[in-house]
Backbone and ligand atoms as CSV (ligand in chain L), in Angstrom:
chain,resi,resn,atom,element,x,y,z
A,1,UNK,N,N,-13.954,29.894,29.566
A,1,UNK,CA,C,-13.584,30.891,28.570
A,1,UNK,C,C,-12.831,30.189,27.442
A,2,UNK,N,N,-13.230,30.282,26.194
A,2,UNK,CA,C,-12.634,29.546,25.343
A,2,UNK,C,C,-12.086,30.148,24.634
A,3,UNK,N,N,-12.181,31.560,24.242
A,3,UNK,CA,C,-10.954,32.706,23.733
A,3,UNK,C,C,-10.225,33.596,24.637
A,4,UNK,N,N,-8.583,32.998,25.175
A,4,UNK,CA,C,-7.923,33.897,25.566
A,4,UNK,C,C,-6.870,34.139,24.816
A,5,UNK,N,N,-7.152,35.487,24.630
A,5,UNK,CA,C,-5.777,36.174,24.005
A,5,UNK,C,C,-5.109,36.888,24.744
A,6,UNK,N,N,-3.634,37.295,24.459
A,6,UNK,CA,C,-2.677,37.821,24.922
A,6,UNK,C,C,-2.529,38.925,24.365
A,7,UNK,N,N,-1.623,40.585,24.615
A,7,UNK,CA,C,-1.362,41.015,23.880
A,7,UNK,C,C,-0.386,41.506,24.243
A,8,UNK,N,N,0.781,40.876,22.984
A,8,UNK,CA,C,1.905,40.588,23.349
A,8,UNK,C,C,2.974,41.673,23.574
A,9,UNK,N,N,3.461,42.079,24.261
A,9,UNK,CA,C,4.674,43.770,24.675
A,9,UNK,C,C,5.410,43.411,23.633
A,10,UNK,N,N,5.341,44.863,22.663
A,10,UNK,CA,C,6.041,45.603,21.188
A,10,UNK,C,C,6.737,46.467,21.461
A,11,UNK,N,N,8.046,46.608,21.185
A,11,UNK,CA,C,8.794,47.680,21.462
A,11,UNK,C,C,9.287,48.224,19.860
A,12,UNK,N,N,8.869,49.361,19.945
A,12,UNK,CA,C,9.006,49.540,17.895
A,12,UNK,C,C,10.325,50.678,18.426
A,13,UNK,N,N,10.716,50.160,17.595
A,13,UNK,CA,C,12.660,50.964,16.980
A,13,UNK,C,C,12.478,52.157,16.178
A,14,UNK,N,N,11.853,53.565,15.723
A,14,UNK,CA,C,12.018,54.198,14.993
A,14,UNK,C,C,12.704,53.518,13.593
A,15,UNK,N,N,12.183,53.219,12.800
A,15,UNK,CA,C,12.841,52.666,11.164
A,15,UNK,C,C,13.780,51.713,11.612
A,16,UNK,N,N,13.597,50.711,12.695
A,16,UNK,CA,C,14.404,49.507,12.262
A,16,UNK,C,C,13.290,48.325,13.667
A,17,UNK,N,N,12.080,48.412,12.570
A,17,UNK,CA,C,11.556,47.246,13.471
A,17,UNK,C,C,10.685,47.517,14.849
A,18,UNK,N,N,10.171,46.264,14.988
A,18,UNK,CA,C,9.485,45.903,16.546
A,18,UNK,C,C,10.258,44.590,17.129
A,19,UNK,N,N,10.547,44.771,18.220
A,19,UNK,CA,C,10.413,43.874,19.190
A,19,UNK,C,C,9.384,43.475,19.773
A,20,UNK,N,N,9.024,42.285,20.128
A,20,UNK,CA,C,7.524,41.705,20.608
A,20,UNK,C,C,8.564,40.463,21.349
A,21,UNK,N,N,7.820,40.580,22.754
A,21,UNK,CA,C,8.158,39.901,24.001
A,21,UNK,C,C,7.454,39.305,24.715
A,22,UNK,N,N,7.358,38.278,25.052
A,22,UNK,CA,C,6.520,37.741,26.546
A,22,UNK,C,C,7.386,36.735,27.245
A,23,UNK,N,N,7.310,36.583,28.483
A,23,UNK,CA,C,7.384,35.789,29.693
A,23,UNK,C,C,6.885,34.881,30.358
A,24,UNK,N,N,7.064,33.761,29.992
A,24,UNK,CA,C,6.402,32.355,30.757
A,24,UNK,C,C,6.242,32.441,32.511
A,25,UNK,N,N,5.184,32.035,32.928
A,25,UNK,CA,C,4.209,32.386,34.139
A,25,UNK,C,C,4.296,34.264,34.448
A,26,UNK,N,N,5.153,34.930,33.814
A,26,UNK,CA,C,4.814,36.599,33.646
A,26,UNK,C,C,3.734,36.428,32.832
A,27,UNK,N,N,3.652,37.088,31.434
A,27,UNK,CA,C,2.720,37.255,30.740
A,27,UNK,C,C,1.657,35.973,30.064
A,28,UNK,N,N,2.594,34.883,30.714
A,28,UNK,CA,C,1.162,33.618,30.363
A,28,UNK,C,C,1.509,32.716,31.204
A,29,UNK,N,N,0.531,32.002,31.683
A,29,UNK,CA,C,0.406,31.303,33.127
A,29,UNK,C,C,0.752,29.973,33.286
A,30,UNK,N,N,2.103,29.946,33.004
A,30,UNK,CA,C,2.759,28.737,32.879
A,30,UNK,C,C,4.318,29.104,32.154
A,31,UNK,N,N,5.061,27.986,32.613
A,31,UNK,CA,C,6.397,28.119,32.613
A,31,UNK,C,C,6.461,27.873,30.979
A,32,UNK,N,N,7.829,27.786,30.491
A,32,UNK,CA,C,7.897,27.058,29.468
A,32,UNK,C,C,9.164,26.178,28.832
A,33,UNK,N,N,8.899,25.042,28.249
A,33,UNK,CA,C,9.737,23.931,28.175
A,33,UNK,C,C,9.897,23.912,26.577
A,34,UNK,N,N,9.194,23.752,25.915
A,34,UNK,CA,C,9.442,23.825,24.645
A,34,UNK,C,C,8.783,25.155,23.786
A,35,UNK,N,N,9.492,25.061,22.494
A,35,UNK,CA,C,9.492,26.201,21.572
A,35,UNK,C,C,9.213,25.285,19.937
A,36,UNK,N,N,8.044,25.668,19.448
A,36,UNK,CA,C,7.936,25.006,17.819
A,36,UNK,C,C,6.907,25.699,17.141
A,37,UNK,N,N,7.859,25.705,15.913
A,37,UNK,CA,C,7.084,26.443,15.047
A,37,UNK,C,C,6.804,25.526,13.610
A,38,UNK,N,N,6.059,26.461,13.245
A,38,UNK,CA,C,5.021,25.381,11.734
A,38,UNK,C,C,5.724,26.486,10.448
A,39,UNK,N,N,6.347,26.157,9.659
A,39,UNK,CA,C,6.564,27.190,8.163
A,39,UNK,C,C,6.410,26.285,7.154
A,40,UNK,N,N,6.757,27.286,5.987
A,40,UNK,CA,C,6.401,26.708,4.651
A,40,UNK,C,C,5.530,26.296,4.438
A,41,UNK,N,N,3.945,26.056,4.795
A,41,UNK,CA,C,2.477,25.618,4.603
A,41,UNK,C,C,1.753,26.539,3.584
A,42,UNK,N,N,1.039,25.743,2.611
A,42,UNK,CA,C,0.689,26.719,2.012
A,42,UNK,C,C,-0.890,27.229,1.785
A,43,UNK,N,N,-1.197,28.067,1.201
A,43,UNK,CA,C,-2.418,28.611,1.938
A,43,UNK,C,C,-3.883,27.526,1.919
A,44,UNK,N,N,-4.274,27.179,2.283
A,44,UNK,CA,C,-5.303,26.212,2.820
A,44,UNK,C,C,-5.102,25.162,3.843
A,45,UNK,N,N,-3.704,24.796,4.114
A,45,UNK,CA,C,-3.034,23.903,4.732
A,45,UNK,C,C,-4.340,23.684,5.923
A,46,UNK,N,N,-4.624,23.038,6.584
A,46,UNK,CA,C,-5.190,22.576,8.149
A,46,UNK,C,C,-4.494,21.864,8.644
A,47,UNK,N,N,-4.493,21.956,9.984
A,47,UNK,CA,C,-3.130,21.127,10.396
A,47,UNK,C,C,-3.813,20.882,11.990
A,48,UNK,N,N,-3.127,20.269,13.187
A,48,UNK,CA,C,-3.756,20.503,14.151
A,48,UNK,C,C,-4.818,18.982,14.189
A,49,UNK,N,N,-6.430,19.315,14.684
A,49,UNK,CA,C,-7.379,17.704,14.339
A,49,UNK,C,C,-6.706,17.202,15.847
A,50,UNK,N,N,-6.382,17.732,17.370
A,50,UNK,CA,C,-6.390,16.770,18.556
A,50,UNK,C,C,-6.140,17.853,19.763
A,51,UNK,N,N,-6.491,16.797,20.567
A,51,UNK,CA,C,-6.343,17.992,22.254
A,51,UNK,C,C,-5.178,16.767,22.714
A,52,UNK,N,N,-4.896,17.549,24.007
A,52,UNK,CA,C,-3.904,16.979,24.596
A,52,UNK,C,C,-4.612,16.893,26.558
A,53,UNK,N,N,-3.894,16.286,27.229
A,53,UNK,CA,C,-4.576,15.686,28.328
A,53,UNK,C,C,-4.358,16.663,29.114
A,54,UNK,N,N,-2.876,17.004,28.968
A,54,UNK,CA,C,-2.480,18.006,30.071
A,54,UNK,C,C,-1.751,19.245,29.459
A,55,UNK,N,N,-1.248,19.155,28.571
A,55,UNK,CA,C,-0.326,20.453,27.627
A,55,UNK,C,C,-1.232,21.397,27.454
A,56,UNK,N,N,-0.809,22.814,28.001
A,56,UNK,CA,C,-0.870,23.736,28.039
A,56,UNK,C,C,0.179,24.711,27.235
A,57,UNK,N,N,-0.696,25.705,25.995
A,57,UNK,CA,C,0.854,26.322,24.980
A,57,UNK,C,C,-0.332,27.904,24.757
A,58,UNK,N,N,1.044,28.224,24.318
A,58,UNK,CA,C,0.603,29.496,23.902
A,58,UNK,C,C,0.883,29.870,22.058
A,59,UNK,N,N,0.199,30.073,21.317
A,59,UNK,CA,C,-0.139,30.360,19.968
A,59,UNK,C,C,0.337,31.536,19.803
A,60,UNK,N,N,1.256,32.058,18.148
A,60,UNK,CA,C,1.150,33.116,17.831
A,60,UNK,C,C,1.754,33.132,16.462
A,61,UNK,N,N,1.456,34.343,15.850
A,61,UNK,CA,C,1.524,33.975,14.169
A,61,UNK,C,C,2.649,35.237,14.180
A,62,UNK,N,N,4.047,35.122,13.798
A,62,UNK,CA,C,4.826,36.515,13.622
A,62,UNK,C,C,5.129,37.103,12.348
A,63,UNK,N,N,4.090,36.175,11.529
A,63,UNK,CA,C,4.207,36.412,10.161
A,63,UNK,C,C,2.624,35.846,9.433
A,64,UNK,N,N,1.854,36.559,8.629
A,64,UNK,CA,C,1.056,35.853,8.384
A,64,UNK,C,C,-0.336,36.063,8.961
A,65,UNK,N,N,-1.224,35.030,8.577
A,65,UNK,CA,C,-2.377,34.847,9.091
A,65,UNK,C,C,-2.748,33.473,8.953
A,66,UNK,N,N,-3.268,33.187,10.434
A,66,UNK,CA,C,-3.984,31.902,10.697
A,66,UNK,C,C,-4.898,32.129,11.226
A,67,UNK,N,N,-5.827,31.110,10.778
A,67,UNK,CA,C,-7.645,31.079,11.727
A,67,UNK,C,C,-7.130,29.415,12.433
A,68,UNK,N,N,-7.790,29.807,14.354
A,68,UNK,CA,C,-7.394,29.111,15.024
A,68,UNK,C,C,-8.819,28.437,15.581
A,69,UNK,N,N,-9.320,27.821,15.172
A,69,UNK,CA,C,-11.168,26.933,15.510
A,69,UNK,C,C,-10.296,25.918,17.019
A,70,UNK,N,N,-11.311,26.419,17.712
A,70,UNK,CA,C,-11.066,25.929,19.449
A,70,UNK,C,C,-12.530,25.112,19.329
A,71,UNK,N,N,-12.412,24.373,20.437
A,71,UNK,CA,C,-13.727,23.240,20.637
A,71,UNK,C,C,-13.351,22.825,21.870
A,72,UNK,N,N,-14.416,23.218,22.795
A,72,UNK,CA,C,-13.589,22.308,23.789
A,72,UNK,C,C,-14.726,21.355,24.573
A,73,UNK,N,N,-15.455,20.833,23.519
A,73,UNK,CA,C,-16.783,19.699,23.899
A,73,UNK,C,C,-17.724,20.516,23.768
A,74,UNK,N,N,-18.227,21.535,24.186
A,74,UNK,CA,C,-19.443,22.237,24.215
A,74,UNK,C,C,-19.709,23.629,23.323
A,75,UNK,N,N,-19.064,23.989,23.405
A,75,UNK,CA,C,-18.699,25.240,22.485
A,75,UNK,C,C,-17.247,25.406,21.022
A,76,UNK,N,N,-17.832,25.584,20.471
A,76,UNK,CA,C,-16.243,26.213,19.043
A,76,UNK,C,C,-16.203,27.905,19.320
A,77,UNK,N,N,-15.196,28.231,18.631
A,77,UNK,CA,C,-15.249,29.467,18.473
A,77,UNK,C,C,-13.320,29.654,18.045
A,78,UNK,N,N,-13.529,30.754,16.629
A,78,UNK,CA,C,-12.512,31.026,15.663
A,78,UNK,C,C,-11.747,31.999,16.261
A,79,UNK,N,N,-10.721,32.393,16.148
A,79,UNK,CA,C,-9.710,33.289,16.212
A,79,UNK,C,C,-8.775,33.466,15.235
A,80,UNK,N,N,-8.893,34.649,14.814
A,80,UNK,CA,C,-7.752,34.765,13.942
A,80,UNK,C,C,-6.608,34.963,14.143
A,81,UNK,N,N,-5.238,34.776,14.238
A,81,UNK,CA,C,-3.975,35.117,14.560
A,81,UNK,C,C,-3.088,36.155,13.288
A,82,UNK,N,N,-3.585,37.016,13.245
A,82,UNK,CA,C,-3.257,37.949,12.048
A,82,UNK,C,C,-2.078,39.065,12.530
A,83,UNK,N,N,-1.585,38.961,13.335
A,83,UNK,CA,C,-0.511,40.346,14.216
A,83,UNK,C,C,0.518,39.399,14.704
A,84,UNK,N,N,1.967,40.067,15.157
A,84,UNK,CA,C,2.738,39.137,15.775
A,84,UNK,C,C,2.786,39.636,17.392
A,85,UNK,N,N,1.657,40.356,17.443
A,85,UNK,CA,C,1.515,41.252,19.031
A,85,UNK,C,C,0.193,40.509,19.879
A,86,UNK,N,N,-0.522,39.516,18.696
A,86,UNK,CA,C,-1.559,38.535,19.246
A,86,UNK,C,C,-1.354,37.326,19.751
A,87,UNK,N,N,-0.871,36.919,20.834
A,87,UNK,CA,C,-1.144,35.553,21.618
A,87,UNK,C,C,-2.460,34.844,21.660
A,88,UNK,N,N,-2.382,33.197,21.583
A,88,UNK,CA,C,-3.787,32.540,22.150
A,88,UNK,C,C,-3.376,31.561,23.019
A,89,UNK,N,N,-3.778,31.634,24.285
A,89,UNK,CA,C,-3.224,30.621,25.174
A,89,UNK,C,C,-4.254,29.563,25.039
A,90,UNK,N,N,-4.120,27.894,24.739
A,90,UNK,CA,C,-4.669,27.041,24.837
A,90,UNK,C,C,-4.463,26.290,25.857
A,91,UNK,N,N,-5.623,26.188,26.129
A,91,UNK,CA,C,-5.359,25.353,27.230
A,91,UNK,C,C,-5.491,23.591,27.497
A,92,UNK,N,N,-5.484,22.716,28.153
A,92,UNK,CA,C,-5.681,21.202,28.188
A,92,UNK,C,C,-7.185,21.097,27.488
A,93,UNK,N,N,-7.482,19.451,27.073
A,93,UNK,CA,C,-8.450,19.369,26.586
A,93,UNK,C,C,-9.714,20.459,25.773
A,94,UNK,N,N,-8.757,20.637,25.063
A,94,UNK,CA,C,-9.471,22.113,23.912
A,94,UNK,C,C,-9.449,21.038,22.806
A,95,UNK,N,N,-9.846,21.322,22.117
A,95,UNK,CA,C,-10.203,20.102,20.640
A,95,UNK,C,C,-9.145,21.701,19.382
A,96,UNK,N,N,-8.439,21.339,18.694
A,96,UNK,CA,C,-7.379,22.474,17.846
A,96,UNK,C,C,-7.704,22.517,16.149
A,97,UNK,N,N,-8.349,23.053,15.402
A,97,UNK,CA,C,-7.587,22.991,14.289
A,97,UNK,C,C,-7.081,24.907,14.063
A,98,UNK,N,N,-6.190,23.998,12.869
A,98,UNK,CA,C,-5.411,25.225,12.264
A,98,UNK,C,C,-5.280,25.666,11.311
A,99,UNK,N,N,-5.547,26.546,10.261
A,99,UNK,CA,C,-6.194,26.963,8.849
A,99,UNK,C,C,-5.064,27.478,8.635
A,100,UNK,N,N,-4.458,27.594,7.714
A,100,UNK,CA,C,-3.699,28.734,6.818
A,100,UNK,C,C,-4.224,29.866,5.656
A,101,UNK,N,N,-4.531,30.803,6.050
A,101,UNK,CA,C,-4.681,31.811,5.798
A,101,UNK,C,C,-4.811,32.575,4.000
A,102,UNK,N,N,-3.134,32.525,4.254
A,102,UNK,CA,C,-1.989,33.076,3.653
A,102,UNK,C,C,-1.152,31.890,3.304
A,103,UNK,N,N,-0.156,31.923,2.339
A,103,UNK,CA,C,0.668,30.642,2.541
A,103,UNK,C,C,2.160,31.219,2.938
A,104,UNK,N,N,2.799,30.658,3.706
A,104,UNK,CA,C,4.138,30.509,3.893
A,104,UNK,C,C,3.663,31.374,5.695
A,105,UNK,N,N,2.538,31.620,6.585
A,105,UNK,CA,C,2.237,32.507,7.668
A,105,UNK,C,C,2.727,31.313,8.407
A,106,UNK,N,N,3.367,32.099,9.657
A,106,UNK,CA,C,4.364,31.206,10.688
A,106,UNK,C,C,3.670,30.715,11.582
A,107,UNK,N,N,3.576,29.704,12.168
A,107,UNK,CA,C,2.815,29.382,13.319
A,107,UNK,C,C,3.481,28.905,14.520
A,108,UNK,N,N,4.005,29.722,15.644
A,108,UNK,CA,C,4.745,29.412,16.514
A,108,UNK,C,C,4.002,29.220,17.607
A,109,UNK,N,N,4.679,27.946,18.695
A,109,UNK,CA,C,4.182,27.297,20.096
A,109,UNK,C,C,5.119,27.313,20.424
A,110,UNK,N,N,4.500,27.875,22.324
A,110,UNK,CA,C,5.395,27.739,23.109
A,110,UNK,C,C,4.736,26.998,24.558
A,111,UNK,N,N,5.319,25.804,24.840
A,111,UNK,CA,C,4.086,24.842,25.767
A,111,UNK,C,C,4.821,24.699,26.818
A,112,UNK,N,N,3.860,24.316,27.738
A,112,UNK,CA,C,4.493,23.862,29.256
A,112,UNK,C,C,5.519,22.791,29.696
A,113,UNK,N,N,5.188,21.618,28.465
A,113,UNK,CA,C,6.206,19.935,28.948
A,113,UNK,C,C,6.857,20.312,27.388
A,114,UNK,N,N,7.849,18.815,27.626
A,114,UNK,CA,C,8.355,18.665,26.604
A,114,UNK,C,C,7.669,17.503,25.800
A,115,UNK,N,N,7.299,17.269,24.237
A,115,UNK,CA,C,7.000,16.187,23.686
A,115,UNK,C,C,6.779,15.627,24.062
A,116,UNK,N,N,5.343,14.972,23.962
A,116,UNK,CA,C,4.446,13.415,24.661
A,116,UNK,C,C,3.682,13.101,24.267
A,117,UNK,N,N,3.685,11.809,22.935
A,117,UNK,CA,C,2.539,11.663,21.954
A,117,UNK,C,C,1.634,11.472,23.218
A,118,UNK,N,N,2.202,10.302,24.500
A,118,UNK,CA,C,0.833,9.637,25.116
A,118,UNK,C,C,-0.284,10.921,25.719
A,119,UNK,N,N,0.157,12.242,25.574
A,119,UNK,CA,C,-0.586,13.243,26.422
A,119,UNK,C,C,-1.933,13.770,24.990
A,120,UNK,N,N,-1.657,13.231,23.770
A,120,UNK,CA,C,-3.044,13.666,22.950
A,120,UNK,C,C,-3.612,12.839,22.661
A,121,UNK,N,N,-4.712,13.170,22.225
A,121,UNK,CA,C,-6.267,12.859,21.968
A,121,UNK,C,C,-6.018,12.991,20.615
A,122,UNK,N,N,-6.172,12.118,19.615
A,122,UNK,CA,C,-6.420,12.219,18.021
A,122,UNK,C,C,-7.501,12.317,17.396
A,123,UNK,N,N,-8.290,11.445,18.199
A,123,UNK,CA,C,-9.826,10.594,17.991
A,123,UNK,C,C,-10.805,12.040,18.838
A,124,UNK,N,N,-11.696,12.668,17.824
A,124,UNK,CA,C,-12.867,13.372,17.884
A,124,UNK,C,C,-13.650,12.694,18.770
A,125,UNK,N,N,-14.254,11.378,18.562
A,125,UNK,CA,C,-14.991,10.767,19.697
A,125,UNK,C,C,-14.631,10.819,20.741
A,126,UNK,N,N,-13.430,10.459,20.772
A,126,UNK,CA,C,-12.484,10.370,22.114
A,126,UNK,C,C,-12.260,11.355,23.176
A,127,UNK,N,N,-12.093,12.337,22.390
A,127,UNK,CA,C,-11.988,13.869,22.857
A,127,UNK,C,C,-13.714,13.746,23.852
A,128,UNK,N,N,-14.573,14.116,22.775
A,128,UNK,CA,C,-15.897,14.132,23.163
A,128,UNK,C,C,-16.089,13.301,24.556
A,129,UNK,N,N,-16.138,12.080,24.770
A,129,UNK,CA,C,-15.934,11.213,25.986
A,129,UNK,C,C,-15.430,11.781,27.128
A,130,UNK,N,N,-13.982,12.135,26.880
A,130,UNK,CA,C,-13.074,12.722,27.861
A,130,UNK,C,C,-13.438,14.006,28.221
A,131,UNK,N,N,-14.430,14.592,27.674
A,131,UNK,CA,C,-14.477,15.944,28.242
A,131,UNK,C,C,-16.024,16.010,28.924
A,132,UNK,N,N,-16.449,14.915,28.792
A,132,UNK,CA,C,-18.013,14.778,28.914
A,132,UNK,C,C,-18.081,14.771,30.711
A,133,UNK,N,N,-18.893,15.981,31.468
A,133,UNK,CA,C,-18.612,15.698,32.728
A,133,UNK,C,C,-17.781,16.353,33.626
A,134,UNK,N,N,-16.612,17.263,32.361
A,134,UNK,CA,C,-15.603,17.356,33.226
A,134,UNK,C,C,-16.395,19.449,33.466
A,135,UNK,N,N,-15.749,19.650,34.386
A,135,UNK,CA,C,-16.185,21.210,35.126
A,135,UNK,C,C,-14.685,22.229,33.787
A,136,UNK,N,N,-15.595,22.688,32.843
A,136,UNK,CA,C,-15.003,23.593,32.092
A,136,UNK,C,C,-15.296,25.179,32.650
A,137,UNK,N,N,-13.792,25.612,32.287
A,137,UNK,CA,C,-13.727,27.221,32.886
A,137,UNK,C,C,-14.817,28.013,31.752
L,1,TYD,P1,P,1.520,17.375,15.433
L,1,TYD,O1,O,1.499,17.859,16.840
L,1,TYD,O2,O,0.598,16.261,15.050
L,1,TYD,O3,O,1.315,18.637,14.480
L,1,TYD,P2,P,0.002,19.196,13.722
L,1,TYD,O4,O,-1.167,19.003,14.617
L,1,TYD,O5,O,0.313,20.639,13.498
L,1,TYD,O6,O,-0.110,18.479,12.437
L,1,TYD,O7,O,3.023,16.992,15.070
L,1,TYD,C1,C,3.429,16.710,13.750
L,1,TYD,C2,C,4.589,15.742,13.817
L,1,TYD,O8,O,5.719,16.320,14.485
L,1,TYD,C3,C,4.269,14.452,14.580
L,1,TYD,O9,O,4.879,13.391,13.857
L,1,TYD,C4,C,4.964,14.598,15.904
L,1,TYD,C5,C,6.118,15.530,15.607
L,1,TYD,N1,N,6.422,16.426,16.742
L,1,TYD,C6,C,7.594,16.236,17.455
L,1,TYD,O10,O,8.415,15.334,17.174
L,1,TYD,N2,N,7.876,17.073,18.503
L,1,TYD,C7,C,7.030,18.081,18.848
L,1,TYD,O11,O,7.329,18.843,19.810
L,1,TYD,C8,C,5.815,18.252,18.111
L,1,TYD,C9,C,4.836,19.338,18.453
L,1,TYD,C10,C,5.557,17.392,17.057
């Protein structure tokens, strides 16, 4: 499955707002160690261009709009992140880019480890190789 989305629990305030919530291994299947977000990009930005070996994160835009192009060797397929109530859980060896939309739209991650250049894939070929063979969900 190469599009999973989330949809993320909103608690709206009568005239002062939503709350939007989720829970690491509750509402997405894995703990979580780090928190990062992307701002100030402006609209055309692409960002993204690598998979990672083992990192597992979850995507979401709380401002904005991003188109999220997944690849994961055999198949692509786009998602838009246009709501702050839309999650995309990525998973290991997915190939990522990231479009900007809109300019100044937020792009927040929340992943399983902490920081590890040695855990990505930069190289397109590379990717391709490493996934060649392997039993995709
Ligand atoms: P990168 O993951 O390549 O971002 P993108 O694919 O969106 O362009 O990271 C950009 C830079 O930030 C790179 O120099 C590594 C650094 N970085 C950290 O120091 N810690 C982190 O947790 C992340 C995600 C990136």
């Amino acid at each position: 499955m190469i599009i999973q989305t989330i949809s993320i629990k909103s608690v709206t305030a009568q005239g002062m707002g939503t709350l939007s919530v989720f829970e690491g291994s509750h509402d997405v299947p894995f703990d979580i160690k780090r928190i990062y977000y992307i701002h100030g990009a402006p609209k055309g930005t692409h960002r993204g261009g690598h998979a990672h070996k083992a990192l597992r994160q979850v995507l979401w835009c709380p401002y904005g709009s991003i188109r999220i192009r997944l690849d994961n060797g055999r198949e692509k397929a786009d998602v838009l992140l246009d709501s702050p109530d839309k999650g995309l859980i990525v998973e290991h060896y997915m190939w990522r880019e990231m479009i900007w939309e809109k300019k100044d739209s937020v792009l927040c991650v929340a992943a399983d480890s902490y920081y590890d250049e040695s855990d990505y894939i930069r190289d397109y070929n590379e990717f391709l190789e490493a996934v060649k063979g392997k039993d995709l969900d």
